[in-house]
C-alpha positions as CSV (number, residue, x, y, z in Angstrom):
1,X,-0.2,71.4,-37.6
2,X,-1.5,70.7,-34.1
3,X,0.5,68.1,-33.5
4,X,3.9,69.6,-34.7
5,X,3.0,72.6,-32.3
6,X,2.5,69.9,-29.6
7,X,5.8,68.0,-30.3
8,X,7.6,71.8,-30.5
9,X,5.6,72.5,-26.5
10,X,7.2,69.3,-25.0
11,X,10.8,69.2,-26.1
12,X,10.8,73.3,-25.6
13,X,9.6,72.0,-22.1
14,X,12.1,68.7,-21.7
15,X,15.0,71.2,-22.5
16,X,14.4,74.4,-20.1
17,X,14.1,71.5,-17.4
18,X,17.2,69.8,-18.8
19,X,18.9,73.7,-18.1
20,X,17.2,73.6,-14.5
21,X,18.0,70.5,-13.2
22,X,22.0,71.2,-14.7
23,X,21.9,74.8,-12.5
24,X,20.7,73.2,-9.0
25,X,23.1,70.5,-9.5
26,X,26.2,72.7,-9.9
27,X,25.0,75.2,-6.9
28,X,24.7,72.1,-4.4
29,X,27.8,70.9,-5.5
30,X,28.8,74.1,-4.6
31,X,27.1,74.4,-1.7
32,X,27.4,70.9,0.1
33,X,30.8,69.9,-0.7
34,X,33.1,69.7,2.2
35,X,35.7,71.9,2.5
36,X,38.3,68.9,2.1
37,X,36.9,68.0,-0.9
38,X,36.5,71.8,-2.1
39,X,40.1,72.1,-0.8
40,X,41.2,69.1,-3.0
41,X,39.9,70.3,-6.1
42,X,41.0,73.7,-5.4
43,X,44.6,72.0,-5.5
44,X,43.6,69.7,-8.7
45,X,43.3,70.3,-11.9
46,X,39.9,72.4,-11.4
47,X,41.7,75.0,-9.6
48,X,41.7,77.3,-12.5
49,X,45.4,77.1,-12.9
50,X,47.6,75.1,-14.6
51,X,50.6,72.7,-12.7
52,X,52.7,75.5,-12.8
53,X,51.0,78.7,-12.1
54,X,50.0,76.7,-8.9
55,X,53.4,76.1,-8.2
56,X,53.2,80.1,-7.9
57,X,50.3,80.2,-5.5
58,X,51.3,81.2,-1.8
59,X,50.1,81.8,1.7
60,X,51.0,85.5,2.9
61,X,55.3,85.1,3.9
62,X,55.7,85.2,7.5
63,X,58.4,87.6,8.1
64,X,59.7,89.4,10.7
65,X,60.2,93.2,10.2
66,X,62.8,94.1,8.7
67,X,64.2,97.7,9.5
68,X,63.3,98.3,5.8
69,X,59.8,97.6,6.4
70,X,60.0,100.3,9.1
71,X,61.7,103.3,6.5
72,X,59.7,102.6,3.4
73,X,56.1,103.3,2.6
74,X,53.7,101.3,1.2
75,X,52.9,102.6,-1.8
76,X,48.9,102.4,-3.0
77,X,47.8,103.4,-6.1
78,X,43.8,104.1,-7.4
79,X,42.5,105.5,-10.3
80,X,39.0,107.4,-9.1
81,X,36.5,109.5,-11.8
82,X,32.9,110.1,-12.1
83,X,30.9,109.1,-9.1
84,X,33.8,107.3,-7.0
85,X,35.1,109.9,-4.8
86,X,32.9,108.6,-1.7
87,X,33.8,105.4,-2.5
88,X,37.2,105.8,-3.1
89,X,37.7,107.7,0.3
90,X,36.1,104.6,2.1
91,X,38.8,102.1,0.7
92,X,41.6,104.4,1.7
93,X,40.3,104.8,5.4
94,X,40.2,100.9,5.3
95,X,43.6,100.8,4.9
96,X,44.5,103.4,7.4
97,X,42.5,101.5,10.0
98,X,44.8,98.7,10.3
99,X,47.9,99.5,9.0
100,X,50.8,99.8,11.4
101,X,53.2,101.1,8.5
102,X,53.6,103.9,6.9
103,X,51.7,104.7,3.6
104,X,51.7,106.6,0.3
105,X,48.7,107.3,-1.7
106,X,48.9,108.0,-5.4
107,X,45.6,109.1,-6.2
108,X,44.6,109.3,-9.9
109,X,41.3,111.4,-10.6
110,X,39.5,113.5,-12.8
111,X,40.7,117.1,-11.9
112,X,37.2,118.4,-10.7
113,X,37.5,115.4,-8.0
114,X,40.9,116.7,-6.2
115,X,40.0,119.5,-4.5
116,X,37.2,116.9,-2.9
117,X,40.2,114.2,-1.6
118,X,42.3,116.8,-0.2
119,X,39.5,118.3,1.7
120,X,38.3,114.5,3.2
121,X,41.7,113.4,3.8
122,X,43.1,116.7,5.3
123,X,40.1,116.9,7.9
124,X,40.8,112.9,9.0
125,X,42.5,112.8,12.9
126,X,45.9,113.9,13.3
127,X,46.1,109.8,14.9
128,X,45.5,108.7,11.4
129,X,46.3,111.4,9.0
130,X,49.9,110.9,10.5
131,X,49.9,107.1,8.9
132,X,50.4,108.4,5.1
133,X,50.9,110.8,2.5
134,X,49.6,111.1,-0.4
135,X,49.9,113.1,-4.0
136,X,47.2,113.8,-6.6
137,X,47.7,113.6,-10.5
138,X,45.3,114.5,-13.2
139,X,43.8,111.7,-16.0
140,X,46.7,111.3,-18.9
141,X,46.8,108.9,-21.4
142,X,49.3,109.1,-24.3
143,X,48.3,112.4,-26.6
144,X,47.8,110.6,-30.1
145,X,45.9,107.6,-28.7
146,X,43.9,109.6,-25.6
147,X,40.5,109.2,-27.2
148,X,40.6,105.2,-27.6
149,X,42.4,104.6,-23.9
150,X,39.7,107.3,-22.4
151,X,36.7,105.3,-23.8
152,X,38.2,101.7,-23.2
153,X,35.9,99.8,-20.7
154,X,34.9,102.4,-18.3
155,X,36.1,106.3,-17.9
156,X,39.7,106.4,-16.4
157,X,39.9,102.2,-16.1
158,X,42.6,102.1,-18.4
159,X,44.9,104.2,-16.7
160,X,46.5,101.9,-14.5
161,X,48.0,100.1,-17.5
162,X,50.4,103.8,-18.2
163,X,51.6,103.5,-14.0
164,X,55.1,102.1,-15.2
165,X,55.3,104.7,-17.4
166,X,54.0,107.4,-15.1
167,X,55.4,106.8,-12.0
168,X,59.3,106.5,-13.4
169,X,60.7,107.4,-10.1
170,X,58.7,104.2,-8.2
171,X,60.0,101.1,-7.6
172,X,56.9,99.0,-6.8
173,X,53.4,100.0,-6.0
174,X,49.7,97.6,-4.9
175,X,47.2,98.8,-7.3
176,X,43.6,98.4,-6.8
177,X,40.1,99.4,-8.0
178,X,37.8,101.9,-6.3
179,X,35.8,99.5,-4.5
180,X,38.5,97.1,-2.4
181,X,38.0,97.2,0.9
182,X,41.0,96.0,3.5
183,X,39.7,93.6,6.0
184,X,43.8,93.7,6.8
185,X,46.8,95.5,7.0
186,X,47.9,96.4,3.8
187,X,51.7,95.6,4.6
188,X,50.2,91.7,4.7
189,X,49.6,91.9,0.8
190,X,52.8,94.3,0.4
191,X,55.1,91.5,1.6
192,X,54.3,89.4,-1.5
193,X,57.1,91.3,-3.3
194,X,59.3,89.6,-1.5
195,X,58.1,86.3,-2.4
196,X,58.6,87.5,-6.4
197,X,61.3,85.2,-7.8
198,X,63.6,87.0,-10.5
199,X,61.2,86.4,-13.3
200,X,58.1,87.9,-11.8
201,X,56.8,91.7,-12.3
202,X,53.4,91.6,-11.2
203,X,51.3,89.4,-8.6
204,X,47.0,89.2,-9.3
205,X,44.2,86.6,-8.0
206,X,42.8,84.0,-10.6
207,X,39.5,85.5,-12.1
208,X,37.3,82.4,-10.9
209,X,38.3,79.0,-8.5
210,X,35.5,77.1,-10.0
211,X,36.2,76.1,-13.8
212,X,32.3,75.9,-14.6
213,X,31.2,79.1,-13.7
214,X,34.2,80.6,-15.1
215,X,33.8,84.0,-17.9
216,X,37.5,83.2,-19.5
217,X,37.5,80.0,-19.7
218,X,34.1,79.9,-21.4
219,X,33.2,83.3,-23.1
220,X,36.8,85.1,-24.1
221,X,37.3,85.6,-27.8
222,X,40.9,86.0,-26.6
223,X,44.5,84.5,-25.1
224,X,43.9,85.0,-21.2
225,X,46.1,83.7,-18.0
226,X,46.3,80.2,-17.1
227,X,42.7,78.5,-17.2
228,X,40.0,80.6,-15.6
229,X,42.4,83.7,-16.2
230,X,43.3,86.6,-13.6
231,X,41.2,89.7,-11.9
232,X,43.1,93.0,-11.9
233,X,41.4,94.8,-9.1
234,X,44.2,93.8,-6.7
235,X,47.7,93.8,-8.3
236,X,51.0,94.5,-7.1
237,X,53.6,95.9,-9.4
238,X,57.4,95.7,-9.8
239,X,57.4,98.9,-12.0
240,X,60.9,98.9,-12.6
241,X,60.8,95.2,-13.6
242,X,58.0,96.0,-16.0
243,X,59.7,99.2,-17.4
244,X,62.6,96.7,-17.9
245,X,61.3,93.7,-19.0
246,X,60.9,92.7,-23.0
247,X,57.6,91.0,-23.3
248,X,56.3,88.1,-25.6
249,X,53.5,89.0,-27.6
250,X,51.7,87.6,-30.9
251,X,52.1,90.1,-33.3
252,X,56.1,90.4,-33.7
253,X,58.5,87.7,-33.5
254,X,60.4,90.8,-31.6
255,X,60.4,91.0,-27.5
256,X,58.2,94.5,-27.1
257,X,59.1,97.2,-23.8
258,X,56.2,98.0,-22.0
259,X,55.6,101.4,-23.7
260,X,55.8,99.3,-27.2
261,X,53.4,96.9,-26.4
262,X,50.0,98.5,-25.4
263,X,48.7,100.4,-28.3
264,X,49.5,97.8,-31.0
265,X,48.2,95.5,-28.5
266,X,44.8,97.2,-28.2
267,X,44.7,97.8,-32.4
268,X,44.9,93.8,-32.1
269,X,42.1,92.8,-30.1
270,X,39.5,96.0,-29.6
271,X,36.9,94.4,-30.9
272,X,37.4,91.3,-28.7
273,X,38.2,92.2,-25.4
274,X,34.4,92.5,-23.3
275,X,37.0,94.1,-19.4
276,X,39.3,96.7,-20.9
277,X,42.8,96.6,-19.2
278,X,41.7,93.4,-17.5
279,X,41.6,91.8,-20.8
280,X,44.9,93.1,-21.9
281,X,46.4,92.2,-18.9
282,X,45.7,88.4,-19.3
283,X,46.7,89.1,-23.1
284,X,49.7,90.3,-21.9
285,X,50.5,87.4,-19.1
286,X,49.3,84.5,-21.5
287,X,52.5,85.0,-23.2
288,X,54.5,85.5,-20.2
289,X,53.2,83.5,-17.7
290,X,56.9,82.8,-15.8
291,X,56.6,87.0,-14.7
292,X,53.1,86.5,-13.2
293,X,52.6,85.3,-9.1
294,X,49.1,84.5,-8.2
295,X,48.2,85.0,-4.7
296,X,45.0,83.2,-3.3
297,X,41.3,84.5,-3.4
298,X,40.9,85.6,-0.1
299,X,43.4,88.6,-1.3
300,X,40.4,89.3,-4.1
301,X,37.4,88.3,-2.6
302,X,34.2,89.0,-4.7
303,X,30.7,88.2,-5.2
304,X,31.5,85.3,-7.4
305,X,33.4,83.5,-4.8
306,X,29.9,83.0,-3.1
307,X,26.8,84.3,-5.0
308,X,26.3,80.9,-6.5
309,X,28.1,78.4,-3.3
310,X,31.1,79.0,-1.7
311,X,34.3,77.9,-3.6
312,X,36.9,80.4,-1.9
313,X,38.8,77.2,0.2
314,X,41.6,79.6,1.0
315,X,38.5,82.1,2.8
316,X,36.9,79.7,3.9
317,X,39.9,78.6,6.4
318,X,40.9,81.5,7.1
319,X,38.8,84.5,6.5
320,X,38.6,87.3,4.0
321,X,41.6,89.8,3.8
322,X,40.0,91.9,0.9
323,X,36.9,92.5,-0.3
324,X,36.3,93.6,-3.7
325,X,32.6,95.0,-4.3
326,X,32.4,94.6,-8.4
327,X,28.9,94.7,-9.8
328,X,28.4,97.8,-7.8
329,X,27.3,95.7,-4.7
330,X,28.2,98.3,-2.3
331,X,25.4,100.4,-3.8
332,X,22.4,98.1,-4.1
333,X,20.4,95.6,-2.4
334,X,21.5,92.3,-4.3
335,X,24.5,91.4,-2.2
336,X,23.6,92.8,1.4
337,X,26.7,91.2,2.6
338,X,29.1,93.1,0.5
339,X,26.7,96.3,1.0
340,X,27.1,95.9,5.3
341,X,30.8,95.9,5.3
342,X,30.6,98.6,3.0
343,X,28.2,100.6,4.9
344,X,29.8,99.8,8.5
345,X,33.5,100.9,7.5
346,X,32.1,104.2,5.9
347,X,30.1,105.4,8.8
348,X,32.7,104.1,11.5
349,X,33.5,107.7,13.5
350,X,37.5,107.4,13.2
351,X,38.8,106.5,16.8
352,X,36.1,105.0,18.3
353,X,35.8,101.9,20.5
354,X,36.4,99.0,17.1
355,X,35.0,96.1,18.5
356,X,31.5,97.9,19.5
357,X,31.4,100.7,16.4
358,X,32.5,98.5,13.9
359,X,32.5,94.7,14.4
360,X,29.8,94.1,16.3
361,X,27.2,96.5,14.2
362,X,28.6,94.6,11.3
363,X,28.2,90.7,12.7
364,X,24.2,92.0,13.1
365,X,23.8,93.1,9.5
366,X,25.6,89.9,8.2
367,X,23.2,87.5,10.4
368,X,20.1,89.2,9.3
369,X,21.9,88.4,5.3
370,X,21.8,84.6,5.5
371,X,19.2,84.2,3.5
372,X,21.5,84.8,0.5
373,X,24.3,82.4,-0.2
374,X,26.8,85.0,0.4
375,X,25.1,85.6,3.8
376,X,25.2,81.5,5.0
377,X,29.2,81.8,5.3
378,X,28.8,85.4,7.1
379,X,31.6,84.3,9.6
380,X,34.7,84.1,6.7
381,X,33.9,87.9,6.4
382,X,35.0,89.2,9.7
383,X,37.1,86.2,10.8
384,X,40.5,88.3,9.9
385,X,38.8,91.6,10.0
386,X,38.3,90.4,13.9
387,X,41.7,90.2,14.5
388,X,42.2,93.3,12.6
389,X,40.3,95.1,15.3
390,X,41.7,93.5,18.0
391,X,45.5,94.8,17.1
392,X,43.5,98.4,16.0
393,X,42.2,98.0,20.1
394,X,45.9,96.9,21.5
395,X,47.1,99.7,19.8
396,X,44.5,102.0,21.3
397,X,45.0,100.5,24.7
398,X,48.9,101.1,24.6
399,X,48.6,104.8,23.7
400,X,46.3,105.1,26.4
């Protein structure tokens, strides 16, 4: 009996080392590899796309500005309940920092959280509360299906999925999560839409670069996106495309409108999906990948494009344009880096010196993070978010 108990010891042993060895292997590849090669897989078939959603992948279009730029808004959308009304505030004075357009807020929220955004926003500097407007609308989901949309993922998270459907009178709108921060003017990520071809509706980031450490690709118990599917946190939408649009699916033979396609979609996979409306998103793009653009991670930069090695190539040369704290990282200590930008943005005083109230405060907390892998490629976090300031200065200089 001994001996069986022995044998049982040293191949439990032999295989948690096996597991060991395979983890510090894939975080110094990670790690080490230069950014040619990271860049060259990045562009192979390890990118997390297939050949042709990479034929799909772009740089931000360089464009002049047109005189329509100049008329219409940008229109940016967030869903905000429970706890997120700080946090909410904090990405919406991001992108009033360094936006030179125009820009429209539609703010989604529980009811008892409106009277809170119209007090913060009202009281923020005529300088900056002159740079948008914004309306408020209450939680609605469908009547008959309320209950199962309300309790799908997390409170309210679903909602963005009913926008097309809400919003009849808007042509296109960016979406994003509670906890995006702009490192850049939103307008940047706004002139996407232009790069749309006639088949697309919608524009996202891949979920993952880096195939192996991928959740799709290795733990969905459904269809997704391309091969490391897509993260929803940033999205743009054509709305009138998608209230247009008759979309694949695999439970009729028969095209489905928007409206049509959610519930029964839902029926389908409840019990399968692990992200809500993320989940039902790739569902829905699986089918019809021709009407999805994917822009690169640096638009959707979050913990897992460094927590483990960085394997953002696009950030890497040439910085981070938004940063999306998931996991809660603004809000704990695990991820300092995400928590200093986070921090450093909130308590900026709105028209104060940039460069010494924000940057520099910020490039201290990030050196004293490099400890953490996040925290050895500090500089990819405020090389756009420096240029960023330096326009916000120009612009401050030629008021003056």
């Amino acid at each position: 009996m001994r001996r069986y108990i022995r044998v049982l010891f040293v191949c439990t042993l032999l295989v948690f080392c096996s597991l060991l060895y395979t983890f510090s292997q894939l975080v110094s590849t990670l790690e080490s590899a230069s950014p040619q090669a990271r860049a060259h897989r990045a562009r192979a078939a390890h990118s997390g796309l297939g050949d042709r959603e990479r034929d799909d992948r772009y740089t931000v279009p360089v464009l002049g500005v047109r005189e329509q730029d100049r008329q219409e808004p940008v229109r940016l959308a967030v869903v905000a309940c429970g706890t997120r009304l700080e946090e909410t505030l904090t990405m919406l004075k991001s992108a009033v920092l360094f936006s030179c357009r125009t820009l429209h807020f539609y703010i989604f929220a529980e009811d008892e959280l409106h009277v809170g955004f119209r007090q913060a926003l009202e009281s923020w500097p005529e300088k900056f509360r002159s740079k948008f407007n914004y309306s408020t609308f209450p939680i609605t989901f469908p009547s008959e299906n309320a209950r199962e949309w309300r309790k799908l993922f997390k409170p309210c998270a679903s909602q963005r999925l009913f926008l097309p459907l809400i919003l009849k009178d808007v042509d296109s709108l960016l979406y994003v999560d509670t906890d995006i921060l702009f490192l850049r003017p939103v307008e940047d990520i706004w002139r996407f839409l232009s790069g749309f071809n006639s088949s697309h509706v919608a524009a996202m980031a891949p979920e993952h670069e880096e195939p192996r450490i991928g959740w799709y690709n290795r733990f969905a118990r459904h269809p997704y996106y391309g091969r490391t599917g897509v993260n929803s946190g940033v999205m743009l939408m054509n709305l009138t495309r998608i209230r247009a649009k008759n979309f694949k699916n695999d439970m009729t033979a028969v095209n489905l409108k928007w409206a049509d396609l959610l519930m029964p979609l839902l029926h389908k996979y409840n019990l399968n999906i692990t992200w809500g409306d993320q989940d039902l998103l790739n569902i829905i793009f699986h089918h019809n990948p021709e009407s999805l653009f994917v822009f690169p991670c640096q638009w959707n930069y979050r913990p897992d494009h460094c927590i483990y090695g960085s394997n953002c190539v696009d950030a890497e040369q040439h910085g981070v344009y938004i940063l999306h704290g998931n996991r809660g990282v603004y809000h704990d200590d695990k991820q300092p880096v995400f928590r200093a930008i986070y921090d450093v943005i909130q308590k900026y005083p709105f028209g104060e010196d940039a460069v010494h109230g924000l940057l520099r405060p910020l490039e201290e907390k990030l050196r004293d993070a490099t400890h953490t892998y996040c925290g050895r490629v500090w500089h990819i976090f405020t090389k756009r978010l420096e240029e960023s300031v330096k326009e916000l200065q120009t612009d401050k200089s030629d008021e003056s």
